[in-house]
C-alpha positions as CSV (number, residue, x, y, z in Angstrom):
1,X,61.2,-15.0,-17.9
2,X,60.2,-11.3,-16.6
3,X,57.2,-11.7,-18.6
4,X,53.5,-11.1,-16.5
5,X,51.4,-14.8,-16.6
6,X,47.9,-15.3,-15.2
7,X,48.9,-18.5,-13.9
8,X,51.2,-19.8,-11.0
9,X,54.5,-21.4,-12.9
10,X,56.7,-24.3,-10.9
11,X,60.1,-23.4,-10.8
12,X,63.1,-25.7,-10.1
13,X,65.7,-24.0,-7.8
14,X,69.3,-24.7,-7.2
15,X,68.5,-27.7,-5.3
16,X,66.2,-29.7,-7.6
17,X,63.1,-28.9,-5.7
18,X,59.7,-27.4,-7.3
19,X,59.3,-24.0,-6.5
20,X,55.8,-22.3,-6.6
21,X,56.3,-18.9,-9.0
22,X,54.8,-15.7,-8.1
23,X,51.8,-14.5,-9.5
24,X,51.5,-10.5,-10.5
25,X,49.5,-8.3,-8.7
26,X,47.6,-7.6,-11.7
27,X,46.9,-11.7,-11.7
28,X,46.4,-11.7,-8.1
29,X,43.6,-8.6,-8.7
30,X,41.6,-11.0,-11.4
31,X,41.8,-13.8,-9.4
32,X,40.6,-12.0,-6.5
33,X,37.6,-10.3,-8.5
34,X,36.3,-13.4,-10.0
35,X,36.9,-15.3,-6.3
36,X,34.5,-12.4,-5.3
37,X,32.4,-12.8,-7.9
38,X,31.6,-16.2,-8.2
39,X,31.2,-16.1,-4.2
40,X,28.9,-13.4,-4.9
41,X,26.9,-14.8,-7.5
42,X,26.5,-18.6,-5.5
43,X,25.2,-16.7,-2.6
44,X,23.0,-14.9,-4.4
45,X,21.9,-18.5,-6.0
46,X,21.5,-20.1,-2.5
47,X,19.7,-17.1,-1.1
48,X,17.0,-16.9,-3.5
49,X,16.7,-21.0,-3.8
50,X,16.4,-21.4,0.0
51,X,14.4,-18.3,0.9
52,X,9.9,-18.3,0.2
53,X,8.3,-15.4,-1.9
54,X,8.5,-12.2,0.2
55,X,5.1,-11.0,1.0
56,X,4.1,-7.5,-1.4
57,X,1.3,-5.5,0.2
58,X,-0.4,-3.2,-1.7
59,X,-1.7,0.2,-0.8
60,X,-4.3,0.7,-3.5
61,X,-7.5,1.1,-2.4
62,X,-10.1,-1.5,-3.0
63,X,-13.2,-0.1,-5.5
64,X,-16.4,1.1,-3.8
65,X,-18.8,-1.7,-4.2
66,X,-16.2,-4.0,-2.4
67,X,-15.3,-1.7,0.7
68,X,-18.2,-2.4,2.8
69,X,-19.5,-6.0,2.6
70,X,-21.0,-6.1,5.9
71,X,-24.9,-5.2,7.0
72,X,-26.0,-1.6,6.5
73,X,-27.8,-0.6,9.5
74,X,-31.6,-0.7,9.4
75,X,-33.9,2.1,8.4
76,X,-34.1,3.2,12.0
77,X,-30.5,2.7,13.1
78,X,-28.1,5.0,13.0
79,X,-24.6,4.7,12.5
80,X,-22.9,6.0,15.5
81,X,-18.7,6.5,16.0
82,X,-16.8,4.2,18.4
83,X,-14.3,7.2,19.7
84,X,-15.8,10.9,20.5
85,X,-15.6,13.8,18.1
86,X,-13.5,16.4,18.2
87,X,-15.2,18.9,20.9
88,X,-17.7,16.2,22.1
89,X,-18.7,15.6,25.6
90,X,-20.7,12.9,26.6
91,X,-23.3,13.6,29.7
92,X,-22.4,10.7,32.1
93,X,-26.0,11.1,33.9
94,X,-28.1,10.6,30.5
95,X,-25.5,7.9,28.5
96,X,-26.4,4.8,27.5
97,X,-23.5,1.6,27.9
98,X,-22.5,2.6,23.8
99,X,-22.0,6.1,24.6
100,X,-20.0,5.7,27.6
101,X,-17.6,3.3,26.6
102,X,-16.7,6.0,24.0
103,X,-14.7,8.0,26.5
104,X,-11.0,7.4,27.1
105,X,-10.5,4.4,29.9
106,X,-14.0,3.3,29.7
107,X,-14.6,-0.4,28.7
108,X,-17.7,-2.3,28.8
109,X,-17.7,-3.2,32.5
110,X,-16.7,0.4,34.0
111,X,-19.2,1.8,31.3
112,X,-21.7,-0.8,33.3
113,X,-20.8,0.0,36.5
114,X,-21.2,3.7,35.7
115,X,-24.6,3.0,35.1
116,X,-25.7,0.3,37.9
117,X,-23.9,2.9,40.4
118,X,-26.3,5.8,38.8
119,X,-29.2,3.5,39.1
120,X,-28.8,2.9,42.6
121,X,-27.7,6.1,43.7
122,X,-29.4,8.5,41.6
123,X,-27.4,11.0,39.3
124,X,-23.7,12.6,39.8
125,X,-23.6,15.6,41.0
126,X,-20.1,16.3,39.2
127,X,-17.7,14.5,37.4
128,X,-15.8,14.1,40.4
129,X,-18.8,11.8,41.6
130,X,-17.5,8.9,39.2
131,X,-14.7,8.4,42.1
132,X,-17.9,6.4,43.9
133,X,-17.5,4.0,41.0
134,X,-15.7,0.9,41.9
135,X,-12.7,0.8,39.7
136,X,-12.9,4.3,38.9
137,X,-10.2,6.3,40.3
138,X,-8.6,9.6,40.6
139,X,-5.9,9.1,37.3
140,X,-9.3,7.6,35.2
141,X,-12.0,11.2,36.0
142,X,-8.7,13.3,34.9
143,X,-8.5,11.9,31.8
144,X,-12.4,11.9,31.3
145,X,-12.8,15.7,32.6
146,X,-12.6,17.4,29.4
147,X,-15.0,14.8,27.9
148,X,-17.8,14.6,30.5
149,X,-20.5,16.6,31.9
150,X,-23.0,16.1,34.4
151,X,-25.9,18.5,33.6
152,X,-25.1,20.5,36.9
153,X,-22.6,22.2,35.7
């Protein structure tokens, strides 16, 4: 009767009634791993049945003859970059609406009012002059001083 069983035994006591025997600890461990396992693997089942194709992205580069499929530029165009060089300034009397929407803060319409306000008024006389500009402030010509010049300088 002392003897270890992996299975639950029924047991009559005094009184006629079934009694439920104890399982050992070691039966109570497998039956606990395999519980785990089998909850393991049916999640794992469910998860992968349920769930789409996760997206892979790859980092390789594509070959040369593929990168750049749009139009060259012409003969007589040049390519020019949309942010400033390192060092560059950009004269705010002399640029043209490309040039100035290069600098920091400076979309199409400021770039265009830049140049409507230098049209009609006739060149700045410092950076500070931009502060004419409509929608050109104080916070804006700090962040363009160390990429502007005037010519008067």
């Amino acid at each position: 009767m002392g003897q270890s069983t992996l299975y639950q035994r029924a047991v009559r006591d005094a009184r006629g009634e079934l009694e439920m025997g104890r399982t050992s600890r070691y039966g109570a461990a497998v039956l606990a791993l395999l519980t785990g396992f089998a909850l393991f693997c049916g999640g794992w089942y469910l998860s992968k049945a349920s769930s789409p194709e996760p997206y892979q992205v790859s980092a390789a580069r594509r070959p040369a003859e593929e990168e750049d499929t749009s139009p060259g530029p012409s003969d007589g165009e040049s390519t020019r970059p949309d942010s400033l060089l390192p060092g560059e300034t950009i004269n705010v009397n002399t640029a043209d609406l490309y040039d100035l929407q290069r600098l920091p803060g400076i979309g199409e319409k400021r770039a265009q009012d830049i140049i409507t306000w230098r049209e009609e008024h006739g060149p700045f006389l410092s950076v500070d002059g931009l502060d004419q500009v409509p929608g050109i402030g104080p916070g804006i010509i700090e962040g363009l001083r160390e990429y502007t010049v005037t010519g008067n300088e």
